[in-house]
C-alpha positions as YAML, in Angstrom:
chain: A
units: angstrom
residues:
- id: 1
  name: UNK
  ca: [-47.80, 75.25, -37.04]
- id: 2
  name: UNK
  ca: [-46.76, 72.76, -34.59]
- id: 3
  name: UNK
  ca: [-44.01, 70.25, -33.11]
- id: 4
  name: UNK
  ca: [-43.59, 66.73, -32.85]
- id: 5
  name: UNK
  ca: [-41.19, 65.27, -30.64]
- id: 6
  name: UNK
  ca: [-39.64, 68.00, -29.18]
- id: 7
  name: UNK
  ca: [-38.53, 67.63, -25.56]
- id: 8
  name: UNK
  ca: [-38.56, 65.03, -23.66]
- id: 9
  name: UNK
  ca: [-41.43, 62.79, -25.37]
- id: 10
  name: UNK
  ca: [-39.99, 61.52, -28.69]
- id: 11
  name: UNK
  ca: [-41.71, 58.68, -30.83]
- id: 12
  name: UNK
  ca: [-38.92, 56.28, -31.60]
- id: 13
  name: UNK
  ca: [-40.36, 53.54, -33.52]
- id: 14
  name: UNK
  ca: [-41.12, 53.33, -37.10]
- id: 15
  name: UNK
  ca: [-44.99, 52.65, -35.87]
- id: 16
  name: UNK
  ca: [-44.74, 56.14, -33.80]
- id: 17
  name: UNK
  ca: [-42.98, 58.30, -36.05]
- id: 18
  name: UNK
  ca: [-45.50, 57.54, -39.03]
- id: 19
  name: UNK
  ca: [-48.78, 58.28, -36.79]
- id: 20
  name: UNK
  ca: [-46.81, 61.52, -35.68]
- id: 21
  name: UNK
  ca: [-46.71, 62.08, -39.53]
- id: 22
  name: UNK
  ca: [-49.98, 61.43, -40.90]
- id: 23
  name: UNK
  ca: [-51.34, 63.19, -37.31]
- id: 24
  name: UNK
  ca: [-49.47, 66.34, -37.63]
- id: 25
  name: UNK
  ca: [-50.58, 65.83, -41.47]
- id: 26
  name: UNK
  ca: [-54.76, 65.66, -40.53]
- id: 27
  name: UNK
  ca: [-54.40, 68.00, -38.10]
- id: 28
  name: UNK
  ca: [-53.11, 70.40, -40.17]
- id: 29
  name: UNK
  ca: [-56.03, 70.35, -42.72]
- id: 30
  name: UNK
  ca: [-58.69, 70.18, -40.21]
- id: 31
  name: UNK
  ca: [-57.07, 73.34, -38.93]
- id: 32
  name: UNK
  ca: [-57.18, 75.09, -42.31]
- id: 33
  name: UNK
  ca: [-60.37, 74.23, -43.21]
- id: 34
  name: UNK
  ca: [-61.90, 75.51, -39.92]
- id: 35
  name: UNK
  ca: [-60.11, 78.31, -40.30]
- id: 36
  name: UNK
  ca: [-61.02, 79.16, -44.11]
- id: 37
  name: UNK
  ca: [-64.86, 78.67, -42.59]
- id: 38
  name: UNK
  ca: [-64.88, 81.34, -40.15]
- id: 39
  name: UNK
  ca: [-63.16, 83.49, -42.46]
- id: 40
  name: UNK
  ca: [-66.38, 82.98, -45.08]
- id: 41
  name: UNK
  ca: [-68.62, 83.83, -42.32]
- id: 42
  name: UNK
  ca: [-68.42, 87.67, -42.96]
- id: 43
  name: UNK
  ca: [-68.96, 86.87, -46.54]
- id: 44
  name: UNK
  ca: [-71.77, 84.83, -46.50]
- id: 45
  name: UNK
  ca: [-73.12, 87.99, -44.27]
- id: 46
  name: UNK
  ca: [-72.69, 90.43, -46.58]
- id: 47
  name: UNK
  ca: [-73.97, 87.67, -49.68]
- id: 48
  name: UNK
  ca: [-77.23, 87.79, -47.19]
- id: 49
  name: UNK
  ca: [-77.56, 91.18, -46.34]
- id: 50
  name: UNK
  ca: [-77.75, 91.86, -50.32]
- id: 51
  name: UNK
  ca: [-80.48, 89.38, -51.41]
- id: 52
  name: UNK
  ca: [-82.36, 90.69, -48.81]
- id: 53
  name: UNK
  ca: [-82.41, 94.14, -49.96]
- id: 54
  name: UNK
  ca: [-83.27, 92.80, -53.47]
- id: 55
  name: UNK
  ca: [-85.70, 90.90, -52.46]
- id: 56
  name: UNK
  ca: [-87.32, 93.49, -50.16]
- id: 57
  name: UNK
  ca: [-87.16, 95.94, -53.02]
- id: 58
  name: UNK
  ca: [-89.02, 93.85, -55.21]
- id: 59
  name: UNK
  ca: [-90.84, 91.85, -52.95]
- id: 60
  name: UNK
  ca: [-93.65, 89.87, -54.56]
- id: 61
  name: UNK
  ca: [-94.22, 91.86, -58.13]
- id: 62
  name: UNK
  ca: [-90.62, 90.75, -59.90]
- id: 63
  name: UNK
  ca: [-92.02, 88.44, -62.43]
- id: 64
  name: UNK
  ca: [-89.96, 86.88, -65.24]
- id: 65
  name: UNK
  ca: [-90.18, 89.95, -67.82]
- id: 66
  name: UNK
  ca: [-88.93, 92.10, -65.07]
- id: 67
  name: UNK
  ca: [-85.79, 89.82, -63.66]
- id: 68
  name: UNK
  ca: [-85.03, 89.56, -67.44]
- id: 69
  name: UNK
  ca: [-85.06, 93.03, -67.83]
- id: 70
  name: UNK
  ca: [-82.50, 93.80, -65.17]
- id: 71
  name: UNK
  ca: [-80.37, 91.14, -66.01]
- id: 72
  name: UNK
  ca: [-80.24, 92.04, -69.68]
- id: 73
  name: UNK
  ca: [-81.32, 95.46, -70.15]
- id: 74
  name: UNK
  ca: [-79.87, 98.37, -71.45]
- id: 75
  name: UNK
  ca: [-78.13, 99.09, -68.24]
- id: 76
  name: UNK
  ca: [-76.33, 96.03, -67.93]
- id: 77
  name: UNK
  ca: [-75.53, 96.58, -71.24]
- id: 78
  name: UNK
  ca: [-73.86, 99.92, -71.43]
- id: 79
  name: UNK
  ca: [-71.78, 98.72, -68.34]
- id: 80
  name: UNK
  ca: [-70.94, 95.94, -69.94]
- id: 81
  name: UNK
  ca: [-71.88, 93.40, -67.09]
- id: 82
  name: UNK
  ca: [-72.61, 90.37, -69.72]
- id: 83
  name: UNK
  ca: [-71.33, 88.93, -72.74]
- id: 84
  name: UNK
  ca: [-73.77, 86.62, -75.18]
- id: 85
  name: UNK
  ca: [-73.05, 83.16, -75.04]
- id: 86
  name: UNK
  ca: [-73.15, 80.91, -77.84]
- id: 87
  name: UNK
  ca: [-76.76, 79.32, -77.01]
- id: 88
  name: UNK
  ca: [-78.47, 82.82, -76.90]
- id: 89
  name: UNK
  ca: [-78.07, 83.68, -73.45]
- id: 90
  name: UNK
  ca: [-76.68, 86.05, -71.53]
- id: 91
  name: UNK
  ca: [-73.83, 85.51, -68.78]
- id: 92
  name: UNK
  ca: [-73.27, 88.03, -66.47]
- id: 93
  name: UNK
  ca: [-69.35, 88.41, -65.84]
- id: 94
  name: UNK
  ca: [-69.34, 90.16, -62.76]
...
């Protein structure tokens, strides 16, 4: 990932060596985490490009009957998509 001290530069005080530590150590993180980000980024495309195909298939006219419907219905059923949950609701599981 990366080097401290190697070469000619060294930190040779207690002061040095812990900043070289706890730098190396933030650095680090802020690398991954930058790194995980970009990596979501085709993800959050796709996530995108899906709700807007739902919503441009149902545009305007999906009212609560009808979102119910596809989120409970026979279909979802047979494929077993949800389980019931103790409080009377459905939870989709995938």
């Amino acid at each position: 990932l990366t080097t401290v001290g190697y070469g000619d530069i060294v930190p040779e005080s207690v002061e040095g060596k812990m900043f070289a530590t706890v730098y190396v150590l933030v650095a680090g993180t802020v690398l991954l985490h930058n790194m995980s980000m970009i990596s979501m980024i085709p993800l959050e495309l796709r996530k995108r490009r899906i709700e807007r195909a739902v919503l441009t298939q149902f545009g305007d006219q999906l009212d609560d009957a009808a979102l119910r419907e596809l989120a409970t219905g026979p279909l979802v059923k047979r494929l077993q998509l949800s389980v019931n949950r103790p409080d009377g609701l459905d939870e989709c599981t995938r």
